[in-house]
C-alpha positions in Angstrom: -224.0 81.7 8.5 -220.7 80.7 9.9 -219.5 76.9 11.2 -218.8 77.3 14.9 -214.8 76.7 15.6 -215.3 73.8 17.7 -217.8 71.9 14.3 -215.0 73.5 11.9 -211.9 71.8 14.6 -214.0 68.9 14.6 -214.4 68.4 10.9 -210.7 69.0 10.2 -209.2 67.1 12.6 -211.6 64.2 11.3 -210.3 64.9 8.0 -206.6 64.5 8.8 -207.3 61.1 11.1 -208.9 59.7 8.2 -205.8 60.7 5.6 -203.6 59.4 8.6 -204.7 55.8 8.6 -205.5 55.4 5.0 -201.9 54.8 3.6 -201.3 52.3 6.8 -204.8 50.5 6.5 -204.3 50.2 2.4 -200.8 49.2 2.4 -201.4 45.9 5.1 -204.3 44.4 2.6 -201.9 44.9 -0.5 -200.5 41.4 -0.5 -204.1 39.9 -0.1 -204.8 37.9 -2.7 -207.5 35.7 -1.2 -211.2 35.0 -2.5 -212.6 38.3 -2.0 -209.9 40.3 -3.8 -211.9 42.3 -5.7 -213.9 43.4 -3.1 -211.1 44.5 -1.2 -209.7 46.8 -3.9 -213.4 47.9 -4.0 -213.7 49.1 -0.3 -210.0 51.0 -0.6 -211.4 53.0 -3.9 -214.3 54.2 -2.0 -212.4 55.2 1.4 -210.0 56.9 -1.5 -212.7 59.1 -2.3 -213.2 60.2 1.7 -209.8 60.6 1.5 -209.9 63.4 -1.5 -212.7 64.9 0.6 -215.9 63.8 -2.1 -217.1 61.3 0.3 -220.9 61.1 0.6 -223.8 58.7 2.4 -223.7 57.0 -0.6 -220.0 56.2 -0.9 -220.7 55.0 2.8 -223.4 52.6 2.1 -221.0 51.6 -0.6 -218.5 50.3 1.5 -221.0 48.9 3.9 -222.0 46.4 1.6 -218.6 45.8 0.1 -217.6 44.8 4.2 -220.5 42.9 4.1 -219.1 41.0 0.6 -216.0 40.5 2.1 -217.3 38.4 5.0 -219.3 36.6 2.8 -216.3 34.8 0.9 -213.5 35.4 3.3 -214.3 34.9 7.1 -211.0 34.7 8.0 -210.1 38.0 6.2 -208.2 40.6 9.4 -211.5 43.5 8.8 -209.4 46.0 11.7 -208.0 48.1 9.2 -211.6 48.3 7.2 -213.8 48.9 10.6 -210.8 52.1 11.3 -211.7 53.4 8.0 -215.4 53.4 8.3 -215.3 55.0 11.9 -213.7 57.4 10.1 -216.1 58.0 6.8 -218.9 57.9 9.5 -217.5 60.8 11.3 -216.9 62.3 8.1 -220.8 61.9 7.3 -221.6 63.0 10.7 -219.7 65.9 10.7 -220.9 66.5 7.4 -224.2 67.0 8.0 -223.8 68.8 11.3 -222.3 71.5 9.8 -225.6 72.0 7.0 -227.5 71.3 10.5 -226.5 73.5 12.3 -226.5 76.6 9.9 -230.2 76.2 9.2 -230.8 75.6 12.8 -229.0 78.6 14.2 -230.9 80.7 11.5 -234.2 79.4 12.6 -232.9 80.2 16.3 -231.9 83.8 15.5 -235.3 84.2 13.6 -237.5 82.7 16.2 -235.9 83.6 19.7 -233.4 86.4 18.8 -229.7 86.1 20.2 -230.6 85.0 23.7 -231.4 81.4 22.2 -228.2 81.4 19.6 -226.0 82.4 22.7 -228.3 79.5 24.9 -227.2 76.5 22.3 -224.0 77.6 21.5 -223.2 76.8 25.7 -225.2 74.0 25.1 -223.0 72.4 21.9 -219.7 73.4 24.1 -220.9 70.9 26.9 -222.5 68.0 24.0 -219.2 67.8 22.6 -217.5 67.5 26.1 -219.9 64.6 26.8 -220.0 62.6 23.7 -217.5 63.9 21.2 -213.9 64.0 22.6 -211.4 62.2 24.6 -211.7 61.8 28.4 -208.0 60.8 28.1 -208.3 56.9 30.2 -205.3 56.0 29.1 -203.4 58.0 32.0 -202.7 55.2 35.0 -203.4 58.0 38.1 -206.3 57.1 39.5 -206.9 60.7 41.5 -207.1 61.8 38.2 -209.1 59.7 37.1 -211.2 60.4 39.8 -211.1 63.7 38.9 -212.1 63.7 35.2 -215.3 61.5 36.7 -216.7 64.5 38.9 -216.2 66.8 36.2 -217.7 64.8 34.0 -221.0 64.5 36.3 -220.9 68.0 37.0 -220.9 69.0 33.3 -223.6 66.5 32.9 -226.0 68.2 35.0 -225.2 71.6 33.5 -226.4 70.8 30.4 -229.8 68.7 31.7 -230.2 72.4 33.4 -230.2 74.3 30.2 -233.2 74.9 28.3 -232.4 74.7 24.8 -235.4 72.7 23.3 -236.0 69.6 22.0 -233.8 66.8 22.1 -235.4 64.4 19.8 -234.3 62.8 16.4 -236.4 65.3 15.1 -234.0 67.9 15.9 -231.4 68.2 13.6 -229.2 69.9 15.7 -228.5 66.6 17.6 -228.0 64.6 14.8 -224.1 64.6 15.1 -224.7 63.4 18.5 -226.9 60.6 17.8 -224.6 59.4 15.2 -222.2 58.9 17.7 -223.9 57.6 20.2 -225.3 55.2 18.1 -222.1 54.0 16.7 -221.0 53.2 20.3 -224.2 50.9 20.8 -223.2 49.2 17.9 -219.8 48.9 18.8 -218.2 50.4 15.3 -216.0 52.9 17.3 -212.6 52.3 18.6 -212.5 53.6 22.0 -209.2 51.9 23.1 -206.3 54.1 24.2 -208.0 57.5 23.2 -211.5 57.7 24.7 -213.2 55.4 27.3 -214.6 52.0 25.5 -217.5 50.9 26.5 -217.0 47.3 26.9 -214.3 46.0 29.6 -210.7 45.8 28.1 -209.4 42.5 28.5 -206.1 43.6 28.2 -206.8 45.9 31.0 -208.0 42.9 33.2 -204.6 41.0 32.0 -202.6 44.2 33.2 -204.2 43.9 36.9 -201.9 40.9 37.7 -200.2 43.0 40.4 -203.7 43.5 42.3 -202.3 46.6 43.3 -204.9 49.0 44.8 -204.1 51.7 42.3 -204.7 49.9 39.4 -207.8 48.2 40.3 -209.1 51.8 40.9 -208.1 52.9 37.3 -209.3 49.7 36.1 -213.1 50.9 38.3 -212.6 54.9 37.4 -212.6 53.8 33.8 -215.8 51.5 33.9 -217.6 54.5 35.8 -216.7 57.3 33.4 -218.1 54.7 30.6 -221.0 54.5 33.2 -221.2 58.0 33.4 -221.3 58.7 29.7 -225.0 56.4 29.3 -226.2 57.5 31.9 -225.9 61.3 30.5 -227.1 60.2 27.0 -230.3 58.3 28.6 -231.5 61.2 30.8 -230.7 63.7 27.8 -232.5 61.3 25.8 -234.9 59.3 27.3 -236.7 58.2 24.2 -234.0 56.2 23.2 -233.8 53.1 24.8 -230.7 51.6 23.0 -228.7 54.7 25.8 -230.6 53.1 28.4 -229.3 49.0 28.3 -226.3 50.4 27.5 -226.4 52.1 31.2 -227.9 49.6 32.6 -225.7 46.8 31.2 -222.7 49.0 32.5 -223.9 49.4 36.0 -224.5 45.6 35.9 -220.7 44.8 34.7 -219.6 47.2 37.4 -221.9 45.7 40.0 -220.6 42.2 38.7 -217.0 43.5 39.7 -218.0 44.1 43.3 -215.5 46.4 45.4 -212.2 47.1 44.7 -211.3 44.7 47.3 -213.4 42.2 45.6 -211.4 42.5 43.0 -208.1 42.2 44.1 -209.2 38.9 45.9 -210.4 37.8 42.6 -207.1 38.6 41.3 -204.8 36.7 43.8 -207.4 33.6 43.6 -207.5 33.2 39.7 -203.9 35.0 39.2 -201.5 31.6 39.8 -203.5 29.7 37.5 -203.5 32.1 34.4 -199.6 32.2 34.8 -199.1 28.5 35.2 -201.4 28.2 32.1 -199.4 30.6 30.2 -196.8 29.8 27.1 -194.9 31.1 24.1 -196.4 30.8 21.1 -194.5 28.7 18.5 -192.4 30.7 16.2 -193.9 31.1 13.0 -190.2 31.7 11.7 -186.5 32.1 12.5 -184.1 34.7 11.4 -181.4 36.0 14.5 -181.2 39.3 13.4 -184.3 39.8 12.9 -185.2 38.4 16.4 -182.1 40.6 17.8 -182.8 43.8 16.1 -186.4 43.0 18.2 -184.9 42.7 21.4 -183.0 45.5 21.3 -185.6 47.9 20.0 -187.7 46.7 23.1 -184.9 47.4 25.6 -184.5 50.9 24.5 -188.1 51.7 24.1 -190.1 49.7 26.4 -187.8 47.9 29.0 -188.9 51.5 31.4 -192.2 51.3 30.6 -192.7 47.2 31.5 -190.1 47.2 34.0 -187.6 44.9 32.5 -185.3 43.5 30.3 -186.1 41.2 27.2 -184.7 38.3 26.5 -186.5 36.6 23.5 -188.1 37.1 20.2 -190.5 34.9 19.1 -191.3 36.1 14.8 -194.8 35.9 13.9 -195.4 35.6 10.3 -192.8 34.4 7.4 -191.4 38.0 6.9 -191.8 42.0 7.0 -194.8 43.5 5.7 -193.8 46.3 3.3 -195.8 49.4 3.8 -196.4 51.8 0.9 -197.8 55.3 0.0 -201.4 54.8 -0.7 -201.2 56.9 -3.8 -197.7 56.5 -5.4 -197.1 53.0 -4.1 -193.2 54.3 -3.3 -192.0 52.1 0.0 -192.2 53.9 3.2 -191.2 51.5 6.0 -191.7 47.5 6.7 -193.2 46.6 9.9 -193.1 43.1 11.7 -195.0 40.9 14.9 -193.6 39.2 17.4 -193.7 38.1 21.2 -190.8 39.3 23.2 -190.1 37.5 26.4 -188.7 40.0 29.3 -187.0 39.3 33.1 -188.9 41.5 35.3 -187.3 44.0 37.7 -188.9 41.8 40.4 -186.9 38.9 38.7 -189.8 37.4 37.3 -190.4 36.3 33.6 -192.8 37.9 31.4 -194.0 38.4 27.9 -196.0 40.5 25.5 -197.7 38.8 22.6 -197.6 41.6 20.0 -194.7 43.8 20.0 -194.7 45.4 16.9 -191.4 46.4 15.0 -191.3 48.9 12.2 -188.4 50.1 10.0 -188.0 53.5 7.9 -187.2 52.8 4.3 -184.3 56.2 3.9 -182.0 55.5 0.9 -183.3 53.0 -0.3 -182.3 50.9 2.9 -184.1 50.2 5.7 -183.0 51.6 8.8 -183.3 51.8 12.7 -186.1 50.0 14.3 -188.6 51.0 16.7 -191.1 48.9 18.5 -194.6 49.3 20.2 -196.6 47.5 22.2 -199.7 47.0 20.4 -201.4 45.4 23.7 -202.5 42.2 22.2 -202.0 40.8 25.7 -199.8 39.1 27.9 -198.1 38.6 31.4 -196.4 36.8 33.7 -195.3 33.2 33.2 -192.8 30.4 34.5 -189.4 31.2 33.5 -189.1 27.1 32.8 -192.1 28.2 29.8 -190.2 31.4 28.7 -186.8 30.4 27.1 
């Protein structure tokens, strides 16, 4: 029996995401040297082994209880790069056994209800990996967009409640892949942020609605619903399972919570002057001008557009650059570094984002260029007196 192209796209593109962020993940915990050492190394050998494509359930539980080592003698080790990884062997898993699901499944279909039924859940997997399986692309800032990826989402959503294709229990191993996603999300193990809609309010999205501008309190509202929209799919698809159904509900009460979007924006004004008189730099956790001035002018040529100004300051976090290395031959690819740049507004006011991050390509053998993103660790306005 053949994989369908959208489970064969799925599992390859899983694949490569998960080779992607291997060498980057490994190559920030090679300096570690902390109590649970060992079980660090541990956890990288086993996502290795996803990486070569051998990964298994048990290579998974594995590196469960190795995370679950880790906290144990280290609660202040940075687990980011480790819960990225295991989003990624999960998906592996997942898409894993979809695939052996979903040949014995379609052969049982062909056997039991002829083509009809094949052709029936083959409509019905297009629409399950619209709803739960790819991107619904929230990071655009157009809320008529927005607006309109919510309406299509609905309307899909009620296409596929309108198709009879059968069961839609656990029991049904067609689903599984599903499941295993959905369940992820109630658990909280997958990154939604800047790729798919997360299902918990971004507080760096509630930072960025200092401006109380109508349009982005309705992006901020368009992306609540679509999360809104996504439970209340996988609870009416679902209804057994009623882990989908307080995930709806605590949704609808977060959004209820909100109010209106006028609501909002008065909340915004009220509470706004406070958070930016209550706002500082953090204390350098080093000093090196050319460092701080390679920063600044990495951010005025790549972000000063996006944030609408010009920086100003560099404040270095950390003692020096982290060196990043191949995760197999250990050669040196770049060296990245932290900091919070302080920025004079278009609208003359003073700003600043608390984790611009600066990376440099190692060509040569000399390290070269700099570019610099904005890994949206927060931020905003604050008194120029605080910001020099």
């Amino acid at each position: 029996m053949i994989i369908s192209k959208a489970t064969a796209n799925f599992l390859l593109g899983t694949i490569f995401l998960a080779t992607l962020g291997a060498s980057s993940a490994l190559a920030q915990d090679l300096n570690y040297a902390g109590p649970a050492k060992m079980e660090v190394r541990t956890f990288w050998r086993q996502a290795e082994i996803f990486k070569n494509g051998k990964g298994t359930e048990t290579t998974l539980g594995n590196m469960e209880r190795t995370i679950a080592a880790i906290q144990q003698k280290d609660l202040s080790f940075n687990m980011s790069s480790m819960a990225a990884e295991m989003t990624n062997a999960k998906n592996i898993v997942a898409g894993k056994n979809s695939a052996q699901a979903s040949k014995k499944q379609e052969s049982a279909d062909q056997a039991k209800s002829g083509h009809d039924a094949i052709n029936s859940r083959l409509a019905a997997g297009k629409l399950f990996e619209y709803l739960f399986q790819q991107s619904l692309t929230t990071g655009t800032s157009d809320s008529a967009k927005l607006a309109a990826v919510l309406a299509e989402y609905n309307a899909k959503a009620a296409e596929l409640l309108a198709l009879n294709f059968g069961a839609r229990d656990r029991s049904n191993t067609h689903f599984r892949q599903v499941f295993a996603i959905l369940d992820s999300r109630v658990t909280g193990t997958v990154n939604d942020k800047g790729s798919t809609v997360a299902d918990k309010a971004d507080q760096d999205d509630t930072q960025m609605l200092g401006d109380a501008s109508e349009e982005r309190v309705k992006v901020f509202f368009y992306r609540m619903q679509l999360v809104q929209a996504r439970w209340d799919a996988a609870r009416k698809l679902f209804p057994g399972e009623a882990d989908y159904e307080k995930m709806y509900q605590a949704k609808t009460a977060e959004i209820a919570k909100f109010g209106s979007v006028e609501d909002v924006q008065k909340n915004i004004q009220k509470n706004n002057i406070t958070e930016i008189q209550n706002r500082r730099l953090p204390a350098p956790e080093a000093s090196d001008p050319a460092t701080e001035r390679l920063i600044l002018d990495a951010f005025n040529r790549y972000l000063s557009d996006e944030l609408k100004g010009k920086g100003y300051k560099a404040v270095l976090k950390g003692k020096d650059w982290t060196i990043m290395r191949h995760a197999i031959t250990g050669v040196v690819l770049s060296r990245k570094r932290q900091a919070a740049v302080a920025y004079k507004g278009n609208d003359g006011k003073c700003y600043v984002r608390f984790g611009i991050i600066a990376e440099q390509q190692f060509v040569g053998g000399v390290f070269q260029g700099a570019r610099v993103d904005d890994a949206r660790f927060g931020g905003g306005e604050l008194p120029c007196e605080f910001a020099k």
